[in-house]
C-alpha positions as CSV (number, residue, x, y, z in Angstrom):
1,X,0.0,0.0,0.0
2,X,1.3,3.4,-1.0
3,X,2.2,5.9,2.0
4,X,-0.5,8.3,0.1
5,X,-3.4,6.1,1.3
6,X,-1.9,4.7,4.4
7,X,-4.6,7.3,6.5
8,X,-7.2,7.9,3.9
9,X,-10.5,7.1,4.6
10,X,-13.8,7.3,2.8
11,X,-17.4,8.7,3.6
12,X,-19.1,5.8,6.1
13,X,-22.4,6.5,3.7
14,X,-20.9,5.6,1.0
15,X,-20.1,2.0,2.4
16,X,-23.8,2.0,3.8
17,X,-24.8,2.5,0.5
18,X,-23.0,-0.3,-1.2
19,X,-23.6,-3.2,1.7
20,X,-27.5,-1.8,1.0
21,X,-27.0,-2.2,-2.9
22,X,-25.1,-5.7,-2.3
23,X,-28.2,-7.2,0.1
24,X,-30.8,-5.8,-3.1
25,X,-28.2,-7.6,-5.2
26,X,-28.8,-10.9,-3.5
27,X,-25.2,-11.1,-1.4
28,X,-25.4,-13.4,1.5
29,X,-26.3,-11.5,4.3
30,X,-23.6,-13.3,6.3
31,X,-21.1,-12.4,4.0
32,X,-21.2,-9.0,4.0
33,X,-21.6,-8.9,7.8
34,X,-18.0,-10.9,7.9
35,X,-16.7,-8.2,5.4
36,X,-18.0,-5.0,7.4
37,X,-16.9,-6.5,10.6
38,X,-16.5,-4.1,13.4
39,X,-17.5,-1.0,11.5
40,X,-19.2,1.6,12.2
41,X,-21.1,3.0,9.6
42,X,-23.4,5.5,11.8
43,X,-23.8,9.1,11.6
44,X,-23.6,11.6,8.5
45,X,-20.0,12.4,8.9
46,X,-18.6,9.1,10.0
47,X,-15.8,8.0,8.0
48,X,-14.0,4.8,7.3
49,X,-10.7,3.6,6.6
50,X,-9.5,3.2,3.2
51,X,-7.3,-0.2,4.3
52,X,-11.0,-1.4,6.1
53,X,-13.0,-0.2,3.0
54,X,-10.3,-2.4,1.0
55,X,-10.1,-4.9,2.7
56,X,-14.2,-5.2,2.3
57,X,-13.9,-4.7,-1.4
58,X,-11.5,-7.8,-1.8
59,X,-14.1,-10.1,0.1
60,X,-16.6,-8.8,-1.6
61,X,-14.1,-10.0,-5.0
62,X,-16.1,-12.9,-5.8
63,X,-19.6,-11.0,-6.9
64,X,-18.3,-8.7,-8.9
65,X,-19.7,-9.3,-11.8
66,X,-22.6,-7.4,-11.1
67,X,-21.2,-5.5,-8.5
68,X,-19.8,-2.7,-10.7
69,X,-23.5,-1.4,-10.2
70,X,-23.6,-1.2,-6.8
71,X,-21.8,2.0,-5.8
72,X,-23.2,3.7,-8.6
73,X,-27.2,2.8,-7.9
74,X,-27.4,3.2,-4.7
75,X,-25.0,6.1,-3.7
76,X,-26.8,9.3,-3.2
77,X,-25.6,12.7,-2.8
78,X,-26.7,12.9,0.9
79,X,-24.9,9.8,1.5
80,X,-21.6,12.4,1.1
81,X,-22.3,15.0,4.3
82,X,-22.3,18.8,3.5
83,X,-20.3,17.9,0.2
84,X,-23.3,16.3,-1.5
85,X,-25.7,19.1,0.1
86,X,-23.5,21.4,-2.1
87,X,-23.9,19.9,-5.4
88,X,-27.6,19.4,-5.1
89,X,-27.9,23.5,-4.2
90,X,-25.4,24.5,-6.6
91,X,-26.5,27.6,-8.7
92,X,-24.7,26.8,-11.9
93,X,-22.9,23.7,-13.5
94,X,-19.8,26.0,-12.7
95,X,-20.2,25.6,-9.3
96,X,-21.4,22.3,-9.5
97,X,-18.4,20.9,-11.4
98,X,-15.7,23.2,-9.8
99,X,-17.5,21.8,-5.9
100,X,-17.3,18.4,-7.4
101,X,-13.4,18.1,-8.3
102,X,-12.9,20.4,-5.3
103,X,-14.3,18.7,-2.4
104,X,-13.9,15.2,-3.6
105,X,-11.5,13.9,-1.3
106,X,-14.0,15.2,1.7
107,X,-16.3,11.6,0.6
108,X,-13.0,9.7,-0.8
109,X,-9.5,11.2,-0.3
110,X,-7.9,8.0,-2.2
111,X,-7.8,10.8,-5.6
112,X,-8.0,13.4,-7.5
113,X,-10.9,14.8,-10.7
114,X,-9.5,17.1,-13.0
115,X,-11.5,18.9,-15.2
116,X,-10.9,19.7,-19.0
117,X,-12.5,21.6,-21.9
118,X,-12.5,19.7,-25.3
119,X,-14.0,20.7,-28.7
120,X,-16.4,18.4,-28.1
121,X,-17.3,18.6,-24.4
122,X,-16.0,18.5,-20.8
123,X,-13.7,15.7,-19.6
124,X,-13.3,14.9,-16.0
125,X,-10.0,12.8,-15.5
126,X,-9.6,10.7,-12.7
127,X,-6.1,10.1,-11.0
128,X,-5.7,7.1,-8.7
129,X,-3.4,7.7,-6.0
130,X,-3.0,4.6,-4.7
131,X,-0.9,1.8,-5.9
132,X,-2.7,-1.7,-5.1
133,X,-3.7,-4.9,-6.9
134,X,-7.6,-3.8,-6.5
135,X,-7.1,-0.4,-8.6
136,X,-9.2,-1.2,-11.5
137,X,-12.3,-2.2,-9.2
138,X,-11.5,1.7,-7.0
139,X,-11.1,3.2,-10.4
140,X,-14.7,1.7,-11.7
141,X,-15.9,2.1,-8.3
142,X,-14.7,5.9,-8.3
143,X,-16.1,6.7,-12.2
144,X,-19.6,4.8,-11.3
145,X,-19.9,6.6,-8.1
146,X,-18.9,10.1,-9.6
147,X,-21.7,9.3,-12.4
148,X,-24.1,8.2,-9.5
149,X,-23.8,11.8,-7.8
150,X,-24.0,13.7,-10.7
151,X,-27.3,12.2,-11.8
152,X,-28.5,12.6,-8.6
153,X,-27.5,16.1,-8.2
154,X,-28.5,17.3,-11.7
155,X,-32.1,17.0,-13.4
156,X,-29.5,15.2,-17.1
157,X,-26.3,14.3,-17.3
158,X,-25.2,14.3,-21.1
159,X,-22.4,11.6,-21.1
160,X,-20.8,10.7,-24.5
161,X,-18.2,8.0,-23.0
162,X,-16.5,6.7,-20.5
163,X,-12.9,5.4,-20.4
164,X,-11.2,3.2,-18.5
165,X,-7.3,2.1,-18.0
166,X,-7.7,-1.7,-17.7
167,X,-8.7,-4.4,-19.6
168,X,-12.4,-4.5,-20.3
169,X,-13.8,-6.9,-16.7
170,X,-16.7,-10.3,-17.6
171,X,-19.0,-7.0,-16.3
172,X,-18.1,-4.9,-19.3
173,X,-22.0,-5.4,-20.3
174,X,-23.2,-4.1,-16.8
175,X,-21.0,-1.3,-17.5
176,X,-22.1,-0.7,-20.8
177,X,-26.0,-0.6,-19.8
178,X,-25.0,1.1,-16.9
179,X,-23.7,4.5,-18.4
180,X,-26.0,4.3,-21.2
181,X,-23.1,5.2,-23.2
182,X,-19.7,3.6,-24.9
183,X,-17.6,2.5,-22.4
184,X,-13.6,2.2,-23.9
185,X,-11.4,0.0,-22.0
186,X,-7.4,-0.1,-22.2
187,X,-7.4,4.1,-22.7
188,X,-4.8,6.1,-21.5
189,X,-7.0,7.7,-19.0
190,X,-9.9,7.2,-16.6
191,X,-12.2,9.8,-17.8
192,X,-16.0,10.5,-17.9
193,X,-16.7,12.9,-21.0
194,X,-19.2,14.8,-20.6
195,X,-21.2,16.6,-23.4
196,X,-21.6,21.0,-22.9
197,X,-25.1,20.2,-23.3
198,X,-24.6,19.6,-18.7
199,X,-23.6,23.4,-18.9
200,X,-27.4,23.9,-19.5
201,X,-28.3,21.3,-16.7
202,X,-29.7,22.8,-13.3
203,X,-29.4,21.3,-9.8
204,X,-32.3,19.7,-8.8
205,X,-32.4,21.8,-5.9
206,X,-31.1,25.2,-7.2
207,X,-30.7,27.3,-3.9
208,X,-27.5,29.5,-4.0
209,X,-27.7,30.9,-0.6
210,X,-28.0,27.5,0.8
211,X,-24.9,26.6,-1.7
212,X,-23.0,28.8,-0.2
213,X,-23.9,28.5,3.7
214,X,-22.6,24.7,2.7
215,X,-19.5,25.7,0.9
216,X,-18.5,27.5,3.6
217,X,-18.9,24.7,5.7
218,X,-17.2,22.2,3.6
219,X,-14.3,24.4,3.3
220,X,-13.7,24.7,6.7
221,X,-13.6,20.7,6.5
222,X,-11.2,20.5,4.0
223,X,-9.3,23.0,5.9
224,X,-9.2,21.5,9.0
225,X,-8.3,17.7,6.9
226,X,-5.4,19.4,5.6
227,X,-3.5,20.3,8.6
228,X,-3.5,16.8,9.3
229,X,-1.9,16.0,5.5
230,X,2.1,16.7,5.5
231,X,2.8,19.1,2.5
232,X,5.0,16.0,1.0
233,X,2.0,14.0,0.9
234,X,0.1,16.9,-0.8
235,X,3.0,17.7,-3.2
236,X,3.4,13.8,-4.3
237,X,-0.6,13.9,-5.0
238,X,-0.4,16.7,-7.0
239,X,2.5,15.3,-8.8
240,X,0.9,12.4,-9.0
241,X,-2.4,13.4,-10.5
242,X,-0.6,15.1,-13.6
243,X,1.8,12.3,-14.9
244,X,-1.2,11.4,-17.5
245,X,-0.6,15.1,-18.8
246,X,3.3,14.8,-19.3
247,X,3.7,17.9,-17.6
248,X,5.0,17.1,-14.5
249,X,7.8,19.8,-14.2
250,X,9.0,21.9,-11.0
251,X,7.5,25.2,-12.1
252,X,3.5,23.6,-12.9
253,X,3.9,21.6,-9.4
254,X,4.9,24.8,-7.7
255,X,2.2,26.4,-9.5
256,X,-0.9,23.8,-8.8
257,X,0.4,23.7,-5.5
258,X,-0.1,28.4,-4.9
259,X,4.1,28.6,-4.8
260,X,7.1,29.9,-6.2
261,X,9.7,27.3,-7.2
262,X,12.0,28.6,-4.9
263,X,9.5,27.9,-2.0
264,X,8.5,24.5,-3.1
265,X,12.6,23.6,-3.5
266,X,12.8,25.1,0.1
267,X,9.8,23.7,1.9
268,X,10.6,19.8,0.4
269,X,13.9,20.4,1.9
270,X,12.8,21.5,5.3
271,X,10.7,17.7,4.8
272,X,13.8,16.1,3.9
273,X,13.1,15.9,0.3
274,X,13.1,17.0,-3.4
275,X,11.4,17.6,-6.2
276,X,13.5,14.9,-8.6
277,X,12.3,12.1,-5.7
278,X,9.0,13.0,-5.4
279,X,8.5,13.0,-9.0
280,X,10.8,9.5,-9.5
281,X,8.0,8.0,-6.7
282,X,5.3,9.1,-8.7
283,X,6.4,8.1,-12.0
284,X,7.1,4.4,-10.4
285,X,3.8,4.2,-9.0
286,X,2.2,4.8,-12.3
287,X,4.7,2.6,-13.9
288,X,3.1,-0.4,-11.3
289,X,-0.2,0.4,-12.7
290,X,0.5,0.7,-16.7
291,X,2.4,-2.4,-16.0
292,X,-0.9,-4.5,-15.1
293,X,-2.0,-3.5,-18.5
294,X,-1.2,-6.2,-21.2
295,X,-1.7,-3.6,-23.7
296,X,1.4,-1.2,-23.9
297,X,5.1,-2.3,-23.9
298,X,7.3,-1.6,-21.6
299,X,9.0,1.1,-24.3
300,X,5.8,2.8,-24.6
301,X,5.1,2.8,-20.4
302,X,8.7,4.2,-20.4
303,X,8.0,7.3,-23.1
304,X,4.4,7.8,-21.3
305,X,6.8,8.7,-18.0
306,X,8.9,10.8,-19.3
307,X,12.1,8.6,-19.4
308,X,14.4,9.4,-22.3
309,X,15.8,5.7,-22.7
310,X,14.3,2.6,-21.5
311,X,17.0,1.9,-19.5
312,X,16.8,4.8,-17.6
313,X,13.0,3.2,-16.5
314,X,14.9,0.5,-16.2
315,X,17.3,1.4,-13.5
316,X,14.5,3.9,-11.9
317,X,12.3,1.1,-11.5
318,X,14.9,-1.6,-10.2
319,X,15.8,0.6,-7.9
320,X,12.5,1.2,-6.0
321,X,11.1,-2.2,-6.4
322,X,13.7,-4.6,-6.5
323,X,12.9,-5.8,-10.0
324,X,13.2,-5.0,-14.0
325,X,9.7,-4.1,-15.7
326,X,9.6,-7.0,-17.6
327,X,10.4,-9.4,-14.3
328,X,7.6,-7.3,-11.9
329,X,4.8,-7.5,-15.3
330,X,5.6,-11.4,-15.7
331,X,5.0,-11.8,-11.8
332,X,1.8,-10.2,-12.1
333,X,0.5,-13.8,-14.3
334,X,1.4,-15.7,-11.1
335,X,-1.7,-15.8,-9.3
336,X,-0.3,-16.7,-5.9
337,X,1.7,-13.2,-5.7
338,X,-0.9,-10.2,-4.0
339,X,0.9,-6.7,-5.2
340,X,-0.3,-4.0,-2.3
């Protein structure tokens, strides 16, 4: 398990809302009590841990055929707390999108949404910060979730596709029927595309001065959850979430971040670190993940990260796990091995 997710937890509703889609699904009721355990999953703003939540997921591994369907139907917006209060008040899609990638990590803190304009619509990118054998069913879990609030919050939600990293799962028709749209598998990103037709789209409950008693509320959550986040944890996130873009340098870290590059060089060393580290993490991490991909060579993983030479990747990756590329991808087919 990455350090990034070693204390991130998740909404409690959000669980309540999958153990109640998984009993409607027909899962033994005895399962599912085995999985959940000792939680508590009380209260509005009680939250879970992310290596619990996992650990419910994985036992949950053998129905998940159908599964795929069960964060997404069931989760509601005020399953999230204040954060899903804002984006059914939200005045504008504006606000409703920016509230959305904002405040994410207030329900789920395991990633980050990024939002994009494209001739043909709006794209909203999600980065998985979390390196783990279970990252395809978080990433599907994250997208159908994402499209779960959305619909909930807004009266239509125009999607035109949805893409996904991994290989296409034996649900890849749930997904399909799910979406009600194409649904790519084995893309270079994990990204629901949105049509601008949504910029038309109204909250279902329009109420802007209840919006913003909420967003004032919610801010003062996230503040208060980032004093408790080291700033080399917030920096490798960041870096993290824009290797897909291949612009990972100092000066757009420094700048996604609200500093100079002369403060971000000075504050990672106060932490005992540096920018060249942080980025060699994040680009292995990554590597982990492109590497459970049949579909791209270890050439092509290499020129996605930035590397000049495949040996470089080579050596980079050797060096943090122990292993070549080639060696850590051929593990992967041995089905005794479990990657965290």
């Amino acid at each position: 398990m990455e350090a990034t997710a070693a204390e991130a937890t998740m909404s409690a509703g959000i669980v309540r809302s999958v153990v109640d889609g998984c009993l409607q699904q027909g899962v033994p009721r005895d399962v599912l009590l085995h999985a959940i355990g000792t939680l508590d999953l009380r209260g509005p703003e009680a939250r879970v841990p992310l290596a619990r939540a996992h650990d419910v997921l994985r036992r949950l591994q053998p129905f998940q055929y159908e599964l795929v369907k069960t964060p997404a139907s069931f989760v509601r917006c005020t399953d999230c707390g204040l954060p899903g209060f804002m984006l059914l008040t939200a005045p504008t899609m504006e606000c409703l999108l920016d509230s959305f990638c904002r405040y994410y990590r207030l329900v789920v803190n395991l990633g980050h949404w990024q939002p994009a304009r494209h001739s043909e619509g709006i794209h909203l990118r999600y980065e998985l910060a979390w390196d783990t054998d279970l990252a395809s069913a978080w990433v599907e879990a994250a997208v159908s979730t994402a499209v779960s609030l959305l619909r909930d919050a807004l009266v239509e939600v125009p999607i035109r596709r949805v893409r996904f990293r991994h290989p296409a799962p034996p649900n890849a028709a749930a997904q399909s029927r799910f979406f009600g749209c194409p649904v790519v598998f084995g893309a270079d990103d994990d990204c629901i595309e949105i049509s601008y037709r949504v910029m038309d789209a109204e909250a279902r409950m329009r109420n802007e001065p209840m919006y913003r008693y909420f967003e004032k509320q919610v801010a003062a959550q996230l503040a208060s959850a980032d004093r408790f986040t080291s700033f080399i944890d917030q920096a490798r996130a960041v870096i993290l979430a824009t290797i897909p873009s291949g612009d990972s340098s100092e000066a757009v870290i420094a700048r996604k971040l609200g500093l100079g590059e002369r403060t971000l060089r000075r504050k990672l060393e106060e932490h005992g670190s540096c920018f060249r580290q942080l980025l060699e993490q994040a680009r292995i991490t990554s590597a982990r993940r492109m590497l459970r991909e049949p579909g791209k060579s270890v050439s092509e993983i290499a020129t996605a990260l930035g590397f000049s030479e495949v040996s470089a990747f080579s050596r980079a990756f050797r060096r943090a796990s122990g292993t070549s590329p080639r060696a850590y991808r051929v593990s992967l087919a041995d089905p005794k091995r479990s990657i965290d």
